[in-house]
N, C-alpha and C positions, 0 to 999 in steps of 0.2 A: 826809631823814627820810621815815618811810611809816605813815600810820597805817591802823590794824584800827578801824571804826566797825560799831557793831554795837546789832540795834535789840533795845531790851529787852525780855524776855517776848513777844517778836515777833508772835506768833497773839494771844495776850491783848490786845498792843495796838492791833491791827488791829482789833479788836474794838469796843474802846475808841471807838477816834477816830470809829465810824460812832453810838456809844450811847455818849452820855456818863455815863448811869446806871448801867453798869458800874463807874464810879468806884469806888476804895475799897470792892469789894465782893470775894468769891474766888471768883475766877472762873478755869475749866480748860477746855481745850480736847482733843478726845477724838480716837482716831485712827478710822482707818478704820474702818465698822462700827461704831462708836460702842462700841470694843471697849476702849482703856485710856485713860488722861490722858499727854498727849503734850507740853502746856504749861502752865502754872501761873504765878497771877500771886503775889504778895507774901505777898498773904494768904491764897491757898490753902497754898501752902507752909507757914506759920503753923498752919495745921491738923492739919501733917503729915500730907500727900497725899503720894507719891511719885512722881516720876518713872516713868511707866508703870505705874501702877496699875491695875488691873482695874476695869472702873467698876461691876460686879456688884459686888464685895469692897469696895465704901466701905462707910462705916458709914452708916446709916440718916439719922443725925443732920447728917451732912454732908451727904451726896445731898440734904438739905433746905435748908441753911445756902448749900450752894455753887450758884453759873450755870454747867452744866455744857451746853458746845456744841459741834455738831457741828463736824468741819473744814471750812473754807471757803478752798479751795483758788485759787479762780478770783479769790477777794477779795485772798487775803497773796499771792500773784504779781504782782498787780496796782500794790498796795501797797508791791512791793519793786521793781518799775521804777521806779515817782515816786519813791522815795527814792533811788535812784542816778542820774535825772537830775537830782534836786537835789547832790547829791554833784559830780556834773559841772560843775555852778554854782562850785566851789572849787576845783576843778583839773581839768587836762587827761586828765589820767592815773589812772582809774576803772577797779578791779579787782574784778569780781563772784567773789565765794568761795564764797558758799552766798545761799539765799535772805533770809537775816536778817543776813550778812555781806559787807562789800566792804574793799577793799584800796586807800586813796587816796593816793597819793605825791605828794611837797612839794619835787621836785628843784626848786633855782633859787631855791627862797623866803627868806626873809628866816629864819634861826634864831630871833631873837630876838625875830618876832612870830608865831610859828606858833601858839601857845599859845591866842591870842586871838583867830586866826584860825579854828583846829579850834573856841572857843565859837560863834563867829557858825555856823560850818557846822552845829553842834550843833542851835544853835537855829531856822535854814532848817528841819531837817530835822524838829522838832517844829512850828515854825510853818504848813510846809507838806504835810506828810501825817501830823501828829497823831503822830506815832513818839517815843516817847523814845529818845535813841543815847547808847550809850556811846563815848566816843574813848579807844583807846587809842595814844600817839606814840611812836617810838622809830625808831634808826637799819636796825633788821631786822625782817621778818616776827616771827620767834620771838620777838622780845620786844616788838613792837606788841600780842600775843595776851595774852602777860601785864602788859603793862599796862591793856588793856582788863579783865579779869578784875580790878585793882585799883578801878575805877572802879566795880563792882560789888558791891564788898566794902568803898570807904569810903569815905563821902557828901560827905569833905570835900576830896575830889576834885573835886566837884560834874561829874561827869558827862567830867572830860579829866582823862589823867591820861599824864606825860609819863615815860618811860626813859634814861637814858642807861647806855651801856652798862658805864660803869667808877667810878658814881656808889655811893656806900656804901648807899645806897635800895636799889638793885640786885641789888648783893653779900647783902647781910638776906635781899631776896627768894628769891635761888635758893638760897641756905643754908636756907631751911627748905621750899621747894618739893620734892617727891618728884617724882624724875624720870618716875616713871610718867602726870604732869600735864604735862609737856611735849609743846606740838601737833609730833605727826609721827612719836611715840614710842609703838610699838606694844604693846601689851602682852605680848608674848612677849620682843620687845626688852628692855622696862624689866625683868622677871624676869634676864636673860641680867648684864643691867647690874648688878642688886643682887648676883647670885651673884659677881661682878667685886671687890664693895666701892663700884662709883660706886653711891650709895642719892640723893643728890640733884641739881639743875638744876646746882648751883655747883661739884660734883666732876666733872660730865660736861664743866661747862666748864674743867677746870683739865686736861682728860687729854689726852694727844697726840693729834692731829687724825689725825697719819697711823696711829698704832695702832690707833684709833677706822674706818677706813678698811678695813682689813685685815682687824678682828676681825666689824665688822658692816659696814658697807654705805657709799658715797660718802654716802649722804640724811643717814646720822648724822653724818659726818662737819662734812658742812654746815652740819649743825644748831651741833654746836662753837661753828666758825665766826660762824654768827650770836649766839650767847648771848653770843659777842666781842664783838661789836659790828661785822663784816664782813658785809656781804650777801654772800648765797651762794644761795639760794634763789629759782628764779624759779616762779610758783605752775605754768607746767606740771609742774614734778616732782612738787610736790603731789597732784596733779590729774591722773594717768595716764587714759588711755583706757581704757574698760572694755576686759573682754578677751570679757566676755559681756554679753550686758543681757537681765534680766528683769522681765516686768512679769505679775501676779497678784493675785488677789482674791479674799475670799472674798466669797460669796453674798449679800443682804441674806438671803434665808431658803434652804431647802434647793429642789432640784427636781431632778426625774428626765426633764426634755423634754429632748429633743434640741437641740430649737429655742432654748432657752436657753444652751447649754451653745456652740453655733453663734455667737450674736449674741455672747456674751461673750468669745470666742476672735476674734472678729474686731475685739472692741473693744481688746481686748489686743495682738493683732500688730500694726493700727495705732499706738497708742500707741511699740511695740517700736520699728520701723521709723520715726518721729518722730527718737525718742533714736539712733537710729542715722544717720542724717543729719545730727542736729545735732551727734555728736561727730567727724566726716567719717568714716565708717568702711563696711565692705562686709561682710555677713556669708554664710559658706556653709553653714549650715545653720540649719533651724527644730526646736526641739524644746517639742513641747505634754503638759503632763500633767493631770490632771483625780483627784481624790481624792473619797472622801466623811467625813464628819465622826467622824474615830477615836474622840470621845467619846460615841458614841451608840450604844452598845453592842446595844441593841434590833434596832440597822439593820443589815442585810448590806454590809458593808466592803469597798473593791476604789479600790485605787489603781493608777495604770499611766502611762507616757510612754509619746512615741515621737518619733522624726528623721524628719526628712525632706531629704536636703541636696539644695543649691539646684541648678541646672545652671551658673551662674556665682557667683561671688559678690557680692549687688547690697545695695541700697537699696532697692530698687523697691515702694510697699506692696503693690502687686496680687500682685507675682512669689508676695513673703511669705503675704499671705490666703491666696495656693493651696496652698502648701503647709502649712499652718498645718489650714486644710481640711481638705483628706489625713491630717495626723498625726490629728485628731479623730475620723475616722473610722474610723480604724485602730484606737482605743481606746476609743469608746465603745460602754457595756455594756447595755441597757435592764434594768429593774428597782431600779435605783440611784439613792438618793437624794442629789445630790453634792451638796459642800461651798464644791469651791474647782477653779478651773481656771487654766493661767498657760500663755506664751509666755514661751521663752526663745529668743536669736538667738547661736547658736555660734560657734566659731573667725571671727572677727572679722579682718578686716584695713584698713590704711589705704586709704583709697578715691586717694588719689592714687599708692598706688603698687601699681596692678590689674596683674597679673600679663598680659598677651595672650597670647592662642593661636596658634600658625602656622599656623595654620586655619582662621584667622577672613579672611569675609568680608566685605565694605564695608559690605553690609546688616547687617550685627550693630552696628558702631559709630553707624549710623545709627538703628538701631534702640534704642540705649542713648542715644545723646544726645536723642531724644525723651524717653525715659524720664528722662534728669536734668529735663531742661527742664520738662515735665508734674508732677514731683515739689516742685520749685523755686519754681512756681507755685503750690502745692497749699498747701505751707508758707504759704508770703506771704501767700494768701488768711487762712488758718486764723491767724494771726498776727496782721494787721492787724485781724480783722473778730471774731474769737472762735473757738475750739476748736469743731471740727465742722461750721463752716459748709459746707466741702464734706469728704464723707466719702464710702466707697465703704459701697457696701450699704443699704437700708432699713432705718429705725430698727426695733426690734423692738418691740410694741406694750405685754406686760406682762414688763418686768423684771425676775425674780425672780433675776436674778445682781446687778444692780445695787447699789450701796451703799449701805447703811440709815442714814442722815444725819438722822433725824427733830426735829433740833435745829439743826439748820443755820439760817443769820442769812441776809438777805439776798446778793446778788452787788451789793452797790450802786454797783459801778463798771464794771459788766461786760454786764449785763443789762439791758437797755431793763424788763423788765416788773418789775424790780426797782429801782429807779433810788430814791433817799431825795425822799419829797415835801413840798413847802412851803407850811404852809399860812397866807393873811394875811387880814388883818381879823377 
């Protein structure tokens, strides 16, 4: 058995566990820029707040009613480590899926006390970092997801709520589930699938695997499979390697410096080159673009990229700043007041299987196993000790690329000058 544990209202309740007066109140949290609602607790919902709302476009009377706050990024990372080394506490076999989601598998355990097993872990993981989780249990991914999703939807569930695969509960479920709610199940797929006649979870499950195979894809096929009750699914299929990664922002306010435009392109390939490392991968080209704000019609408008490919295909952040650098200055225009600027990192490939040159001499691979090693290091640091402690470049003195956060809560788990203080007597 493998359950989907998954933390409610996640940002909300990260919230929560550091301000208990959040309680019972509606409370949203906003995304980047402090630009839509990106999570919503009970009662904002109740308000009818939506999913990515504009936080200009609430009504007046809410913006008043609701605790609308910045994202605190550095807090729910934080947050979602301790609750996956509490997760670890119950089993050997811990699968991080997203940051509000993991994947705990139960080979070897007893069937017939998993049930009360998955409470106690429930309860771990509220007693020790304040999270409420939903459990959902079942013999496969695909339907750990929907039975988590039951746990959400009815209370007397009380927070675990268990699947089996050939159980009448089950059958109910995917008979009135639309396949278009199925995790894995793209939305151009689930269109492909209605025009078919499969319209729901329990017709996708009754159709030939190998037909299901041929017409769409091995993944669908799997999927079948799992809604069987058969694992099939290991989460790398899920979870492909990016084939690009971009990382972008916009502005906290507009600016036309160069020097702004510099620091934030350097803040961004770093980050790039991070995520490229962590998913072991090598890329051969950098490409940087830079826009100004198309709704400010008053403003002279001018968007533009440009590549820059690499001499090899690495890792390396310095290699990336440089040409990152290069691309920047290739397109920046003076008199413009930008909006938004990003790094992207191109044709991508696996770092373990780097192409060599007949060319290459001693000094290259020497010169690159420095570079892993130095990079290696750099991680570990910035991991163990917090983001940025070492970084290449001097910090830039006023931020006008920076993130407009002016609601942001504490780091209280992160930050020494943020730390929660206690006060007696």
């Amino acid at each position: 058995m493998i359950a989907l544990v998954d933390g409610d209202s996640f940002y909300v309740s990260c919230e929560r566990a550091f301000d208990p007066h959040l309680e019972g109140l509606p409370v949203g949290v906003l995304s980047n820029n402090d630009g839509c609602v990106v999570a919503r607790s009970r009662e904002l919902k109740a308000l009818g707040v939506a999913m990515g709302a504009p936080l200009h476009q609430l009504p007046p009377a809410i913006r008043r009613q609701a605790v609308l706050l910045s994202s605190n990024y550095a807090l729910y990372g934080d947050v979602s480590r301790r609750m996956n080394q509490v997760l670890a506490e119950f089993s050997p076999a811990v699968e991080l899926y997203s940051i509000d989601e993991s994947f705990v598998h139960f080979s070897g355990f007893d069937p017939g006390a998993l049930e009360a097993h998955c409470h106690r872990l429930r309860e771990a993981v509220r007693r020790w970092t304040g999270i409420p989780a939903g459990v959902g249990l079942a013999p496969t991914r695909v339907l750990a997801k929907l039975a988590n999703r039951l746990t959400k939807r009815e209370p007397a569930y009380e927070g675990v709520c268990r699947l089996e695969a050939d159980s009448d509960a089950t059958r109910r479920l995917l008979e009135r589930l639309p396949v278009a709610e199925l995790w894995g199940v793209a939305r151009r797929t689930a269109e492909r699938l209605q025009l078919m006649g499969i319209e729901t979870a329990w017709q996708l499950r009754q159709a030939d695997p190998k037909w299901i195979r041929g017409a769409f894809s091995v993944v669908l096929e799997r999927i079948v499979w799992e809604l069987r009750g058969h694992p099939s699914i290991e989460l790398e299929n899920m979870l492909q390697p990016r084939q690009r990664i971009l990382v972008s922002r916009s502005f906290g306010r507009l600016s036309d410096a160069l020097a702004d435009l510099q620091a934030a392109t350097r803040q961004h390939a770093t980050r790039a080159a991070e995520k490229l490392r962590r998913q072991g991968s090598l890329a051969r080209a950098v490409l940087v673009f830079v826009r100004t704000n198309p709704h400010r019609l008053q403003d002279a408008q001018y968007a533009n990229s440009h590549v820059v490919a690499l001499p090899e295909p690495c890792n390396d952040t310095p290699t990336i700043l440089a040409a990152a650098r290069r691309a920047l200055a290739a397109i920046f225009l003076e008199g413009h007041r930008y909006q938004k600027c990003g790094v992207m990192l191109l044709d991508l490939v696996d770092a373990e299987r780097r192409q060599l040159s007949l060319l290459e001499e001693p000094a290259d691979a020497r010169r690159r196993d420095r570079s892993r090693r130095l990079m290696a290091a750099l991680d570990h640091l910035n991991r163990e000790m917090g983001r940025d402690t070492v970084r290449f470049g001097l910090p830039h003195q006023d931020n006008a690329w920076a993130l407009r956060c002016q609601r942001r809560t504490q780091r209280y788990t992160t930050c020494w000058k943020e730390l929660v203080t206690v006060k007696t007597g």
